[in-house]
C-alpha positions as CSV (number, residue, x, y, z in Angstrom):
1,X,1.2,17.1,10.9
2,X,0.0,15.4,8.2
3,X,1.3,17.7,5.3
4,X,4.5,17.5,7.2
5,X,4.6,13.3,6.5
6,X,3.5,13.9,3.4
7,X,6.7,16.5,2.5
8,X,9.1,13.8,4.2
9,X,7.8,11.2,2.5
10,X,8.0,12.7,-1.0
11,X,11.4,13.9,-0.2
12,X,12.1,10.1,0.6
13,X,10.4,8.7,-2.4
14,X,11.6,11.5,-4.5
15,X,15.1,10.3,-4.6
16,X,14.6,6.6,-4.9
17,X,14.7,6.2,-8.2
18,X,18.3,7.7,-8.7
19,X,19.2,5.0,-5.9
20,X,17.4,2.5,-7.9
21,X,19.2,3.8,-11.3
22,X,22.4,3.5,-9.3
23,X,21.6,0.2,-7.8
24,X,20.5,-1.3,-11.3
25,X,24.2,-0.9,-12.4
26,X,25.1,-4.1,-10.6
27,X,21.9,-6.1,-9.5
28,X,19.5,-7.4,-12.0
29,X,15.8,-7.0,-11.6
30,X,15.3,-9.8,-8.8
31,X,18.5,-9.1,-7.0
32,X,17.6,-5.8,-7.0
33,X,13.9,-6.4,-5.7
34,X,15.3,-8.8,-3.0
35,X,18.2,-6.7,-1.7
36,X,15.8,-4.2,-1.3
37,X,12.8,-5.8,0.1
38,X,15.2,-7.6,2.8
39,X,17.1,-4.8,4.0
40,X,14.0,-2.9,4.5
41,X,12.5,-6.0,6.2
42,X,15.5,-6.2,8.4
43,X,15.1,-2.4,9.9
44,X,11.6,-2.5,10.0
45,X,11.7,-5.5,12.5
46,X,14.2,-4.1,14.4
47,X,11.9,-1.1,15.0
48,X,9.1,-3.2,16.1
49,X,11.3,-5.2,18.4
50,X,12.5,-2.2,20.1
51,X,8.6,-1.2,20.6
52,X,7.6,-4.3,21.8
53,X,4.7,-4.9,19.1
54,X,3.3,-8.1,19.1
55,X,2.7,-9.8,16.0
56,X,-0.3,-10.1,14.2
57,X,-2.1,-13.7,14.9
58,X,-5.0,-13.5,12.8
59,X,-5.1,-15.3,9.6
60,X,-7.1,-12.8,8.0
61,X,-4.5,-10.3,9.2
62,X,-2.0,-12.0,7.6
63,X,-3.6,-12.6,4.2
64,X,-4.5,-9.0,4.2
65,X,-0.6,-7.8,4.6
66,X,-0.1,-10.9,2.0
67,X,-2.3,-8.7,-0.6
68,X,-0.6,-5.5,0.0
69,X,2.8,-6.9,-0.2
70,X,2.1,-8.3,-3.8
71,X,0.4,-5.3,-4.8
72,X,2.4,-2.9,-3.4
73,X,5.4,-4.3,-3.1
74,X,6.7,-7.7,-4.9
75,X,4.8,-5.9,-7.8
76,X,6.6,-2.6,-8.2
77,X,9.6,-3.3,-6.9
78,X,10.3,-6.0,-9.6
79,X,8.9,-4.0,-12.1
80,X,10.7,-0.9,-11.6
81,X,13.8,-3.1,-11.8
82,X,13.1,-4.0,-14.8
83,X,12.1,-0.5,-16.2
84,X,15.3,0.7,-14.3
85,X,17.2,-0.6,-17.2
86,X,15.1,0.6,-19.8
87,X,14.3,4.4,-19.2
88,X,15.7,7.3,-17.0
89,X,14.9,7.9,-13.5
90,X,13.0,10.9,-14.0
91,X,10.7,9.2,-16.7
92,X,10.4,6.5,-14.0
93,X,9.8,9.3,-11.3
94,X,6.9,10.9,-13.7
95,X,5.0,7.6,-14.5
96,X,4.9,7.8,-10.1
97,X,2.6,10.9,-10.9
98,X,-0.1,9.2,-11.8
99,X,-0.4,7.2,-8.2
100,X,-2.8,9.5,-6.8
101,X,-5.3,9.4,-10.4
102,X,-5.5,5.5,-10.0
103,X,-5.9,6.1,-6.0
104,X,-9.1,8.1,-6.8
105,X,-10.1,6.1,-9.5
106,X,-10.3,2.5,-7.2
107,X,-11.5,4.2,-4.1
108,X,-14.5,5.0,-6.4
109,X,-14.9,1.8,-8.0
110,X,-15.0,-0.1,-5.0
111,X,-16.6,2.5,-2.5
112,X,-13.7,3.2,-0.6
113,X,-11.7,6.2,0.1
114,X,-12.7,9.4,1.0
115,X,-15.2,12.2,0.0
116,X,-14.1,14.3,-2.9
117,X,-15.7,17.6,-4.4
118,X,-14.7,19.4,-7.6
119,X,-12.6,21.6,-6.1
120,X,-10.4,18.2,-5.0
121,X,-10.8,17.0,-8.6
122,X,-9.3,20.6,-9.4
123,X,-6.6,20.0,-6.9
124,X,-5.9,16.2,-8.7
125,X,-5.8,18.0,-12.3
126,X,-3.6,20.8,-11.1
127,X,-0.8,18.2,-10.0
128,X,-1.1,16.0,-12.8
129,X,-0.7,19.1,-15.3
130,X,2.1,20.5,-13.0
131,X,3.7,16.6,-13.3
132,X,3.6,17.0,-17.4
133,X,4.9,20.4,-17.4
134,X,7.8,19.8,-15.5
135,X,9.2,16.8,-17.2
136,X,7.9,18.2,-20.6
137,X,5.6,16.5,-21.8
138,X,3.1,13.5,-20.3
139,X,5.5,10.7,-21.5
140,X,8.9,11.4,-19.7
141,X,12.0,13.4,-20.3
142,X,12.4,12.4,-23.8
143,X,13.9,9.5,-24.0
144,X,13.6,8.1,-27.2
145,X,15.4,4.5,-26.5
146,X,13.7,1.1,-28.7
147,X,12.6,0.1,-24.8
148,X,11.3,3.2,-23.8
149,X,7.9,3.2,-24.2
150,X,7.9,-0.2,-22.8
151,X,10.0,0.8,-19.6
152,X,7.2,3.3,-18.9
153,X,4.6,0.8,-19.1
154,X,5.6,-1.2,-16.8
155,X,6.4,2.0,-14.3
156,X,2.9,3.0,-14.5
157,X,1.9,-0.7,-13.9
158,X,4.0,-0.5,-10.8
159,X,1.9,2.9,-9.9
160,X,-1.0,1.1,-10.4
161,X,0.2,-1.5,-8.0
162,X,0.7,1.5,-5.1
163,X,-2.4,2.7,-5.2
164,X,-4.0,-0.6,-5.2
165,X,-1.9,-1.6,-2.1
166,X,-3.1,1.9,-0.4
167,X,-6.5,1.1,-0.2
168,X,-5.9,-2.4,1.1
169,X,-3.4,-0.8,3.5
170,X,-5.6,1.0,5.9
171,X,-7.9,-0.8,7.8
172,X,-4.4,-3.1,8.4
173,X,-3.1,0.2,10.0
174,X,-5.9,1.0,12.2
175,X,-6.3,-2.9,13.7
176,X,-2.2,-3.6,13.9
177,X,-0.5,-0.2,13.6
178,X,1.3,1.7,10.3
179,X,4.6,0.0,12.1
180,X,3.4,-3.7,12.2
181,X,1.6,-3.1,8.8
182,X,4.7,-2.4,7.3
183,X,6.8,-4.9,9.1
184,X,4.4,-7.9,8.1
185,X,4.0,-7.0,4.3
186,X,7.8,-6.0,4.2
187,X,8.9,-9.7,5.6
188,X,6.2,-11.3,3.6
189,X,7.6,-9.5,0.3
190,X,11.2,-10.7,1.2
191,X,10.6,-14.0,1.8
192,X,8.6,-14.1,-1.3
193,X,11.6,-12.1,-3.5
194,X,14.0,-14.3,-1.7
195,X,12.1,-17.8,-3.1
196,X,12.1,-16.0,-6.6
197,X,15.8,-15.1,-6.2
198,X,16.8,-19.0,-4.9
199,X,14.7,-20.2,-8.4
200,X,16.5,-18.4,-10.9
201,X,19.9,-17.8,-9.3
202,X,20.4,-21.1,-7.4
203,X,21.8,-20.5,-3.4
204,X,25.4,-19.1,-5.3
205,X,23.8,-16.0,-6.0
206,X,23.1,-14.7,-2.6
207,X,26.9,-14.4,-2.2
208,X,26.9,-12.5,-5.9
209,X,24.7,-10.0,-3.6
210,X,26.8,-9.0,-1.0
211,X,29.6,-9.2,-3.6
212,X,28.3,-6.2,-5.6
213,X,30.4,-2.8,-6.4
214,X,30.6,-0.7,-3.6
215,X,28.6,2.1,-5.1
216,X,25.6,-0.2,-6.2
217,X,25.5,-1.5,-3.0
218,X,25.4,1.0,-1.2
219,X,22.5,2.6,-3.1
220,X,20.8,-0.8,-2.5
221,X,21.3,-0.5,1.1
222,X,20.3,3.3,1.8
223,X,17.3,2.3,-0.9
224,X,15.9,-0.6,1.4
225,X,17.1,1.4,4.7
226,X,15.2,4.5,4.2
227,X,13.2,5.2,0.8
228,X,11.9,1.6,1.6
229,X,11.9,0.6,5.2
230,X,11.3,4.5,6.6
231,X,9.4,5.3,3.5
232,X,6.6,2.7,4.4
233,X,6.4,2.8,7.8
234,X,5.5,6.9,7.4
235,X,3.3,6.1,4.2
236,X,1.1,3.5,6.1
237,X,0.7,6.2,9.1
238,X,-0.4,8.8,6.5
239,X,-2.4,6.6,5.0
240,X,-4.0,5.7,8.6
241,X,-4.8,9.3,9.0
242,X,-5.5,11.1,6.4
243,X,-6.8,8.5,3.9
244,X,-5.3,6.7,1.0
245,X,-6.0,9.1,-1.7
246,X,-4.5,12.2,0.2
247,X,-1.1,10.0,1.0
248,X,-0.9,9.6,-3.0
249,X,-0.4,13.2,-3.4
250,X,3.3,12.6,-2.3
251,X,3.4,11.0,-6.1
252,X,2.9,14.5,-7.7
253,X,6.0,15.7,-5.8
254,X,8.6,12.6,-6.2
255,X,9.2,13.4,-10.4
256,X,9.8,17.4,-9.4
257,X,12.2,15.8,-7.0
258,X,13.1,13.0,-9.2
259,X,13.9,15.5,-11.8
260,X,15.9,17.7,-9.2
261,X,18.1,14.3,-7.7
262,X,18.5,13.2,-11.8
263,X,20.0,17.2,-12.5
264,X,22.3,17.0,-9.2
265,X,24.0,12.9,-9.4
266,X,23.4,12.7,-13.4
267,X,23.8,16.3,-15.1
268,X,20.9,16.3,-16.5
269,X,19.8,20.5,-17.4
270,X,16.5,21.3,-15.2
271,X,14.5,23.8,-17.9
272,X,12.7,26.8,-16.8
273,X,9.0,24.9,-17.2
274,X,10.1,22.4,-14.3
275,X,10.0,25.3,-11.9
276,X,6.6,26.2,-13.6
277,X,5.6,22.7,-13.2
278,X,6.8,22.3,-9.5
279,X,4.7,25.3,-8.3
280,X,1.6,23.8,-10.3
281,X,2.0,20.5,-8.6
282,X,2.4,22.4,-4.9
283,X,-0.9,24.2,-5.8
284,X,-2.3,20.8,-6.4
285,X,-1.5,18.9,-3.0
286,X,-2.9,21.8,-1.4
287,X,-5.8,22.7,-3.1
288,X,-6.6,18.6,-3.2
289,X,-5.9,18.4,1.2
290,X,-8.0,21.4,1.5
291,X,-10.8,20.2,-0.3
292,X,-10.9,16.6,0.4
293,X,-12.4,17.4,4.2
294,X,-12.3,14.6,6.7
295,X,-11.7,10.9,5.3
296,X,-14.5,8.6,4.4
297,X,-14.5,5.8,7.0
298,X,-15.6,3.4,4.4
299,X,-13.4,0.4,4.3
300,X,-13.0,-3.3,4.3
301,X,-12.1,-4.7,7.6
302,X,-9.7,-7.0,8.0
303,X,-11.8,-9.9,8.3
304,X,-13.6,-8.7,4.9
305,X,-16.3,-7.0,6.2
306,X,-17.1,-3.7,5.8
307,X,-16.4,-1.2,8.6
308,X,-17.1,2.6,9.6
């Protein structure tokens, strides 16, 4: 089950940033952030009406989702807006590789995460390598724009920001639910997104929203519907289950599919090494998942203490 979340997810994730190239054409980098962030928030709360969850009334709940929605959330989404109109999709699909490096990385800084052997640190250089093959080489697709190099900065900031948010994202899950988690932090990060859109657009530029080209819009809403508002609920349950680090490894498939989505919408030629990439990066997820063995159940509770 859990490699089966993990394929949907990537297959999710793997085309958002064509929607997000596509939604860039007519949203700037807050508009874009905002649209996308309330849309999700929106479909996510109509899911947890129709279960009947009851929101979370602890404070420490709250400041918890509060942390993972600027991490995870306010954090990328802005600054893959902004990279949006710097670099390509797939160069901001490959700087997503490196999710599940950082994931590792902070789990073991802060004693969180789960136990890892070398043959799961195998499985994490496999994908990485089958990442850089793919695309070409470890910097993107070649672009060679005078903003490229910062456009993938701040995408691999925004990775940063993911796996960050992971980590804080699973004892959430286990006290509230991967539904509630997501609902919370998703209608946190819009109300947040939606202050910052008031400040520099003044209450005019919500209409300017709705009034974008059909196409952009569009994007904007399948973006928030699914490779936002689906995209996290599933990512917080795999994260629930099978540990933060082993939900990253969707990030080694999203620039294979990036790559695919950027070929299919954009023309863009797919060279032989992507195929040699894509199998190295398969090898990877499984190799890592059948490694890692059972999750660590090391983790801060909600309340700041930590749990087992």
């Amino acid at each position: 089950m859990a490699y089966f979340e993990l394929a949907f997810l990537s297959l999710l994730w793997g085309f958002s940033f064509l929607l997000i190239k596509i939604a860039s054409q007519a949203f700037d980098w807050i508009g874009y952030a905002f649209g996308r962030a309330t849309v999700a928030a929106l479909a996510l709360a109509a899911f947890a009406l129709a279960r009947r969850a009851p929101w979370p009334r602890s404070a420490a709940v709250w400041r918890r989702m509060a942390a993972m929605s600027l991490t995870g959330q306010v954090g990328p989404f802005l600054l893959f807006g902004v990279a949006a109109h710097m670099i390509s999709s797939s160069d901001m699909a490959l700087m997503m590789g490196s999710a599940p490096i950082f994931t590792f990385v902070l789990a073991r800084m802060f004693g969180l995460g789960e136990v890892w052997n070398a043959r799961a640190a195998a499985g994490l250089a496999l994908g990485l390598a089958g990442v850089a093959v793919s695309l070409g080489s470890p910097f993107g697709g070649g672009d060679a724009s005078p903003h490229a190099g910062l456009g993938r900065a701040l995408a691999l900031v925004g990775a940063l920001g993911y796996a960050g948010s992971a980590l804080l994202s699973r004892p959430v899950s286990r006290e509230i639910g991967a539904a509630m988690a997501a609902t919370g932090s998703m209608a946190i990060s819009a109300a947040l997104l939606g202050l910052g859109q008031l400040f520099t657009g003044g209450p005019s530029s919500f209409v300017g929203l709705a009034a974008a080209p059909t196409g952009p819009l569009a994007a904007l809403i399948a973006l928030g519907l699914f490779n936002t508002g689906l995209a996290y609920f599933v990512y917080f349950r795999l994260i629930e289950t099978a540990g933060a680090t082993f939900a990253a490894l969707n990030n080694y498939v999203v620039p294979c599919l990036g790559l695919i989505a950027g070929s299919a919408a954009l023309g863009e030629p797919i060279r032989p090494a992507a195929w040699v990439g894509l199998a190295g990066v398969l090898a990877g997820v499984a190799l890592t998942g059948a490694a890692a063995g059972p999750a660590r159940t090391i983790a801060i509770s909600a309340d700041g203490a930590k749990i087992r």
